[in-house]
C-alpha positions in Angstrom: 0.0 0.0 0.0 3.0 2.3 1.0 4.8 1.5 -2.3 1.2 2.4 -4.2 0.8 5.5 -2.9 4.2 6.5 -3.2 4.1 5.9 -7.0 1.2 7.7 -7.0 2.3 10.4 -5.2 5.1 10.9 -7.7 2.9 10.7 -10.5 1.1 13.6 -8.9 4.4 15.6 -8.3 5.3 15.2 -11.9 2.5 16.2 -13.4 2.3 19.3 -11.6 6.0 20.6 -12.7 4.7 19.5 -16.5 1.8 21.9 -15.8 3.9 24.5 -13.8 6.2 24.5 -16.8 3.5 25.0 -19.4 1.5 27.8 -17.6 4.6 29.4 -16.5 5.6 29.8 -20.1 2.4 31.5 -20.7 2.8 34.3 -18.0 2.7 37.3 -19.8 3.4 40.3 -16.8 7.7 40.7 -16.8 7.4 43.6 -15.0 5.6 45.5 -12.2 3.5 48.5 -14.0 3.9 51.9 -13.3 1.2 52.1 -11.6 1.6 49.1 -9.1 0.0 49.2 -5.9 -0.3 46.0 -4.0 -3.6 46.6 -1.6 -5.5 46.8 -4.6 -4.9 43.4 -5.1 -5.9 40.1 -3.2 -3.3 36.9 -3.4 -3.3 33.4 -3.7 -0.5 30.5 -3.0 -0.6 28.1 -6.2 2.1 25.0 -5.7 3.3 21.6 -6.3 1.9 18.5 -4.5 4.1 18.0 -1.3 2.8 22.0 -0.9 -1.3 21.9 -1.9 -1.5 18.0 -2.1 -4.6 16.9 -4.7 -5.0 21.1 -5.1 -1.7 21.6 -6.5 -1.3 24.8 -9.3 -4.9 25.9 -8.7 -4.7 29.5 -9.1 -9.1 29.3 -9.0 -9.1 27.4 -5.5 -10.2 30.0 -2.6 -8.5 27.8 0.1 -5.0 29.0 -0.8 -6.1 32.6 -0.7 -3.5 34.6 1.5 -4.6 36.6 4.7 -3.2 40.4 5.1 -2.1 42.0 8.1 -2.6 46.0 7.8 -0.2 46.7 10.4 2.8 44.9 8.8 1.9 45.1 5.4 2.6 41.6 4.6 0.3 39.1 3.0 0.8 35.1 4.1 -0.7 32.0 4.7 0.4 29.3 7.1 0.4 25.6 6.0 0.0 22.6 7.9 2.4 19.3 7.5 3.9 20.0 4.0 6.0 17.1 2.6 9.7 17.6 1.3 9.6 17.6 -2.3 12.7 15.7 -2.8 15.7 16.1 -5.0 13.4 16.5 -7.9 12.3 20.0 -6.0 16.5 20.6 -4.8 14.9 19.5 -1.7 12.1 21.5 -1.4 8.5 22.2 -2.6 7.9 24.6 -5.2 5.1 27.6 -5.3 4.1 31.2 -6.6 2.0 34.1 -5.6 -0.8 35.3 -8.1 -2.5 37.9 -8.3 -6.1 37.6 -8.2 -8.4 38.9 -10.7 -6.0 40.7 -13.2 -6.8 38.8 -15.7 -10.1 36.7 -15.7 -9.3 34.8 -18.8 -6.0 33.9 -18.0 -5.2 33.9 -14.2 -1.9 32.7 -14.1 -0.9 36.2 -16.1 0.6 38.2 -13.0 2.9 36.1 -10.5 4.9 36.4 -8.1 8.7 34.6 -7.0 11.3 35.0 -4.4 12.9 37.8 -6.8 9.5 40.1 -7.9 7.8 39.3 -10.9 7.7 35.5 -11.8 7.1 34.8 -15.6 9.1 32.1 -17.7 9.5 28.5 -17.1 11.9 27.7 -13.8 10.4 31.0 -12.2 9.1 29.0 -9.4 9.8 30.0 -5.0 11.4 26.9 -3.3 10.7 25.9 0.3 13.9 25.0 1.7 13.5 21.6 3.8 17.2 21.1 3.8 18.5 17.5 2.8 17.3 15.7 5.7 14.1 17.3 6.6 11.5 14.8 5.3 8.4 17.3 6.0 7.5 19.9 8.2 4.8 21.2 11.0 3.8 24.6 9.5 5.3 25.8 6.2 4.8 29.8 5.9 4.5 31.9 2.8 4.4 35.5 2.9 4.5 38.0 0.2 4.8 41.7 1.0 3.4 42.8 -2.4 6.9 42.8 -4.5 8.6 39.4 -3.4 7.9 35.8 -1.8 9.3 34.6 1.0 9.3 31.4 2.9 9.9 29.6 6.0 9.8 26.7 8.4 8.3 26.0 11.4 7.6 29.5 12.9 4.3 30.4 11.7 3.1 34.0 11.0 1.3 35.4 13.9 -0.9 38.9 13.1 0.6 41.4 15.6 3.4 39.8 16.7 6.5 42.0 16.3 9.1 40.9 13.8 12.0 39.6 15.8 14.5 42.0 13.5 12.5 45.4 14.4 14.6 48.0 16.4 18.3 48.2 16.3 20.5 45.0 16.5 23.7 43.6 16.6 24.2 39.9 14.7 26.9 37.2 15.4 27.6 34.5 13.5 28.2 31.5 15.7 28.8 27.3 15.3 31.3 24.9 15.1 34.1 23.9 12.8 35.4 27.3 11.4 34.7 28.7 14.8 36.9 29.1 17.6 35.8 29.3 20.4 32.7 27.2 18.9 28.9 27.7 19.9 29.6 31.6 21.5 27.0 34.1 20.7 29.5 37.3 20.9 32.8 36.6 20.1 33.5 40.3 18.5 35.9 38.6 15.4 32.8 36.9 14.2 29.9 40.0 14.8 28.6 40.8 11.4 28.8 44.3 9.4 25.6 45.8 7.7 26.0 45.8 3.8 24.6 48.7 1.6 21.8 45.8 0.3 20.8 45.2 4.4 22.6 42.2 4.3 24.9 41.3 7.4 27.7 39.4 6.8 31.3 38.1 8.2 34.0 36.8 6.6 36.1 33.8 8.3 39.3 32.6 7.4 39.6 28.6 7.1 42.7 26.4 7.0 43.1 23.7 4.5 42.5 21.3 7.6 38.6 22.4 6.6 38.6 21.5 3.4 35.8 18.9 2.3 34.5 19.0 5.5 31.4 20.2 7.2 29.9 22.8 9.7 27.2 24.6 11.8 25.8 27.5 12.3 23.9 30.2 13.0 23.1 33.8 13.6 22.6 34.7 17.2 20.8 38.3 17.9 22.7 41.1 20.1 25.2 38.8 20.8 22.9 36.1 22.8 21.2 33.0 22.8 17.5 34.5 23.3 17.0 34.8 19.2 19.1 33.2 16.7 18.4 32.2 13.2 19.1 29.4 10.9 19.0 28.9 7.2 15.2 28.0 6.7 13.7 31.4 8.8 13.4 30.0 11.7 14.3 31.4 15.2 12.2 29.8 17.9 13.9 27.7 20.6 15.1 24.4 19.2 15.3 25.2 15.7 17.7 23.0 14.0 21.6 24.5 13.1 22.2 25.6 9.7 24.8 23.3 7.9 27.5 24.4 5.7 30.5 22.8 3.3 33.6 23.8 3.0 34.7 23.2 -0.9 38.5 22.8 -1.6 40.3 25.8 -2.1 38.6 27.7 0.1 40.3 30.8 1.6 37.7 32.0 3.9 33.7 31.5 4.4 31.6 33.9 4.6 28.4 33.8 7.0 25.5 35.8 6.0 22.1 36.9 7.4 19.2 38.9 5.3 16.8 40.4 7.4 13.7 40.6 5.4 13.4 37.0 4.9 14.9 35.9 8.7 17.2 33.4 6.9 21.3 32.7 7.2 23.4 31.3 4.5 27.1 31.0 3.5 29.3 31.6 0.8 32.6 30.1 0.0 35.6 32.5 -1.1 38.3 30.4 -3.0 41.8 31.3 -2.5 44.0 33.5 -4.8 46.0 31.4 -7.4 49.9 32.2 -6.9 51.8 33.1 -10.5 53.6 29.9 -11.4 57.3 30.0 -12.4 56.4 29.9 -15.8 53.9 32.7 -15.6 55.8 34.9 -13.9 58.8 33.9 -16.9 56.4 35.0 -19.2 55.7 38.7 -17.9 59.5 39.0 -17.2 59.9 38.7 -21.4 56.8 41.0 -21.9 58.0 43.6 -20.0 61.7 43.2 -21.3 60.1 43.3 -24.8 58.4 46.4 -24.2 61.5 48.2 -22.6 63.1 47.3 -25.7 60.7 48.0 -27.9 60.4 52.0 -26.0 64.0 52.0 -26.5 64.1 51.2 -29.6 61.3 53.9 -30.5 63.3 56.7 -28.3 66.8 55.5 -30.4 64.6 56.6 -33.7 63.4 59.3 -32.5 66.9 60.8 -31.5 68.1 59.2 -34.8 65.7 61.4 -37.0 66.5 64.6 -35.1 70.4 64.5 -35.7 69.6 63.7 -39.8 67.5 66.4 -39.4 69.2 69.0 -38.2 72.1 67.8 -40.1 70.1 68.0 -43.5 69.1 71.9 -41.9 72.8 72.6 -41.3 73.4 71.2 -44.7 70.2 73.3 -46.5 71.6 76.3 -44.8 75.4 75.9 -45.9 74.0 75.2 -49.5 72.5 78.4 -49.4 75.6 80.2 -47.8 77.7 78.7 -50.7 74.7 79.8 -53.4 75.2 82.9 -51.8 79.0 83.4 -52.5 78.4 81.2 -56.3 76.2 84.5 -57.1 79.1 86.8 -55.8 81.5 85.2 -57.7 78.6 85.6 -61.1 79.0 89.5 -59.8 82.6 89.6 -60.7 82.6 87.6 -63.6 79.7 90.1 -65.3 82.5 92.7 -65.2 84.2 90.5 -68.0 87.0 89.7 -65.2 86.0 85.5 -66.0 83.9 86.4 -69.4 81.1 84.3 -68.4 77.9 85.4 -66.3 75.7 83.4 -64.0 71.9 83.0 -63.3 70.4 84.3 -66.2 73.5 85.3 -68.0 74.5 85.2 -71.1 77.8 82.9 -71.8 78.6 82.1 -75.0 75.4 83.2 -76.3 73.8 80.6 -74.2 71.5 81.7 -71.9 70.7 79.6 -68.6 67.5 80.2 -66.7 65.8 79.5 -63.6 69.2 78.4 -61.8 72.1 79.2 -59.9 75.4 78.3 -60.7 78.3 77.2 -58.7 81.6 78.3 -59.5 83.4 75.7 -57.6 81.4 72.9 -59.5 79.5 74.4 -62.5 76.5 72.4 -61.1 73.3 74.0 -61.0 71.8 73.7 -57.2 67.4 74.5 -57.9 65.5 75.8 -55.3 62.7 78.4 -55.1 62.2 80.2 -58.0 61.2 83.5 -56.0 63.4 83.2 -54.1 66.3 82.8 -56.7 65.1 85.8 -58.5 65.1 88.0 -55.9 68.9 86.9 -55.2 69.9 87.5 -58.7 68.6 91.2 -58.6 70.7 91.6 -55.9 73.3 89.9 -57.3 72.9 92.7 -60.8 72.9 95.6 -58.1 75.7 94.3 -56.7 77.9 93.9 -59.5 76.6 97.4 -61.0 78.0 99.3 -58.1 81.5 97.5 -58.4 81.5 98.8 -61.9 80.3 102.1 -61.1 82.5 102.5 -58.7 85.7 101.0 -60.8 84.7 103.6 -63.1 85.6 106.3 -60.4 88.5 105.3 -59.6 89.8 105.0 -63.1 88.8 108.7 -63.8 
């Protein structure tokens, strides 16, 4: 009979995630309008089998509707011996939060997960049993009009204040990466508020840990009277929250989220150290790139002398075009019978040139500029004559 109804049971489970997958697919809300406000909405919890049993993914069924408590603003509904999904579930039962009435045709269209806005197959809220749980007394589900949350064991109670209102101080506390172990206010292991509201401490761990287990929790202002475990709960006797160490590991760190009462933890794995070869390798890089700097700096130097070099070089050219034109000077006087830049020798005229007297080659250059040299060159050699022409009388 046992074996009966547990195939049964499965057969149940499985055909709810088929249906879970196929209405979750049709969601069509991704995103809270602009307009969102959550009291003018009621709620329903819709869920898998070891959640709702034979009601399971019934967003129509009125006894799943969620209760509201004004004073909190939270919305939740408190569920009596709830079965542990199984590994199929990651050990745990799945469920939403619809929103009634949005859409009468379609009233799966507006959900809500864990995260906000549920839509897309795998969007589903897990209840966290833990491996070993196999069910639980009272399952809670509460939903403050923008997310889901869950927990175990510690059912919602209109008007009793939440254990995290007012200001407090956390501690993370346990066994195996503690020392001392099990002591609510040991001030190496009190927890720092992040900007997200998330407490959290970070504790080194030896290698010694490695592949090895833990406990813990969260104790309250440093004491025993309210401490929390991974699954929401904080009443007296809850069980210890259990964490792995995973090879590698440099430290662990132990967290706590006040809006949904739950711890967790978070392995940190340890900094690789450069190997021999690696650290070879950046030794050449950065040797190729000194050389390659000084390589570019020896060009650059390089280019300068050539070209102040080929400056000095321009500039004595012109010095010596200079004196070549002087030398024209005298011979247009009919001391050397010959005349430069323009001058007639021979009856041949040359044009557009200057020529050297040391090498009869003709240097070109600017033609302004040559022609304003060669006029005065012509003055130049005028007032030699003019002036031989003094003397002589």
């Amino acid at each position: 009979m046992k074996k009966l109804t547990g195939v049964l049971l499965s057969g149940v489970m499985a055909a709810s995630m088929c249906a879970s997958a196929a209405i979750s697919a049709s969601a069509d809300v991704t995103e809270l309008p602009a307009d969102w406000n959550p009291t003018d909405w009621s709620y329903t919890v819709v869920g898998d089998a070891g959640l709702l049993g034979s009601s399971a993914w019934q967003p129509e069924n009125d006894d799943f509707n969620m209760s509201y408590d004004e004073t909190a603003g939270i919305w939740y509904l408190n569920l009596n011996g709830v079965a542990n999904g199984g590994e199929q579930f990651n050990y745990g039962a799945q469920y939403k939060v619809v929103v009634r009435g949005w859409d009468a045709s379609n009233p799966w269209e507006f959900s809500f997960n864990e995260s906000g806005v549920a839509y897309g197959i795998d969007s589903n809220s897990i209840v966290d049993f833990g491996e070993e749980a196999e069910t639980a007394d009272v399952v809670t589900i509460m939903f403050d009009g923008y997310k889901t949350t869950s927990r175990i064991d510690n059912p919602y109670t209109v008007g009793k204040p939440s254990p995290v209102e007012g200001d407090h101080t956390y501690f993370a506390v346990g066994s195996g990466i503690f020392d001392p172990s099990w002591t609510p206010n040991v001030p190496d292991y009190q927890m720092t508020k992040g900007e997200d509201g998330i407490y959290s401490v970070t504790i080194p761990v030896s290698e010694e840990m490695w592949d090895n287990s833990f406990e813990y929790k969260v104790a309250q202002d440093g004491a025993w009277t309210i401490s929390f475990n991974d699954v929401g709960s904080y009443e007296d006797g809850a069980d210890n929250a259990i964490g792995f160490v995973d090879p590698d590991t440099e430290a662990v760190k132990i967290t706590f989220d006040p809006s949904t009462l739950k711890a967790g933890f978070e392995c940190i794995a340890k900094a690789e150290t450069p190997t021999e070869k690696e650290t070879e390798k950046e030794t050449e890089k950065e040797t190729e790139a000194t050389t390659e700097a000084d390589t570019e700096k020896g060009t650059e130097t390089d280019t300068e002398v050539v070209t102040s070099e080929s400056s000095e070089s321009a500039t004595s050219a012109t010095t010596a075009t200079d004196a070549t034109g002087a030398t024209g000077a005298t011979g247009a006087t009919g001391a050397t019978g010959s005349t430069t830049a323009g001058g007639t020798t021979g009856g041949t005229t040359t044009s557009s040139s200057t020529t050297s007297s040391a090498t009869g080659k003709v240097a070109t250059g600017d033609s302004a500029a040559v022609a304003g040299l060669l006029a005065v060159v012509m003055l130049a050699g005028g007032a030699v004559v003019v002036a031989r022409k003094r003397i002589s009388e």
